[in-house]
N, C-alpha and C positions, 0 to 999 in steps of 0.2 A: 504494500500500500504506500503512495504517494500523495503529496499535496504539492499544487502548482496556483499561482495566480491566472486566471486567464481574462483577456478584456474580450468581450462581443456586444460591442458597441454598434453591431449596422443591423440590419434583417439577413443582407447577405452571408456574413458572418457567423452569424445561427444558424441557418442553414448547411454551410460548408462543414460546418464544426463536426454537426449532428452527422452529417455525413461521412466524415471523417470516422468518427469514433464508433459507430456501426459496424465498422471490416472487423472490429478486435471483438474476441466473445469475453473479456474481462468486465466486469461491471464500473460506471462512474457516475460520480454521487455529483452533483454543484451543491454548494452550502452560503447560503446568502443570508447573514441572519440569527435567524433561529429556523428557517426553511432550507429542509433538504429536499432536492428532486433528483430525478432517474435525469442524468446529462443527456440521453440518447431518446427523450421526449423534447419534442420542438416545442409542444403546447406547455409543457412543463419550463421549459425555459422562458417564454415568452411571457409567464408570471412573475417571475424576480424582477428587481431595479438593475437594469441592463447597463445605466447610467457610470459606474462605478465597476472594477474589478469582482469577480465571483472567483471563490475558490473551488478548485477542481479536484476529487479524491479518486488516483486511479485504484481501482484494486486487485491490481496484479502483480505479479513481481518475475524476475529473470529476465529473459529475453524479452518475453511477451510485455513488460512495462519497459525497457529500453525503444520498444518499435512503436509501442505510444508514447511516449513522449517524444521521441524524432519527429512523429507523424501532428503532434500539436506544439511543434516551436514557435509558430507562426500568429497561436493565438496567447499566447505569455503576454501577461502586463510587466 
């Protein structure tokens, strides 16, 4: 398990992201809050304050969290 800051500050962004982290069967949490949501629901995302960095919990680890995280460098705050 990891935690990452991510920014998804556009629609576009959300989208990408979500599509991104779908290829991996590892579960990830965003934690905005005292709100946790499934990162790999779009409608779920689009509840939080988008405005501001979200924390991202992968829960993987080995190779399988090295290829996620390579695969989400792009959205790091």
């Amino acid at each position: 398990m990891q935690k990452i800051s991510v920014s998804l500050n556009s629609i576009e962004k959300v989208k990408t992201f979500v599509n991104d982290i779908n290829r991996f069967d590892c579960d990830f949490d965003l934690v905005s809050g005292r709100y946790v949501i499934d990162a790999k629901s779009i409608m779920g995302i689009f509840s939080l304050d988008l405005s501001k960095p979200i924390e991202l919990i992968i829960h993987a680890d080995g190779d399988e969290l090295e290829q996620a995280r390579k695969a989400l460098t792009s959205y790091e705050a």
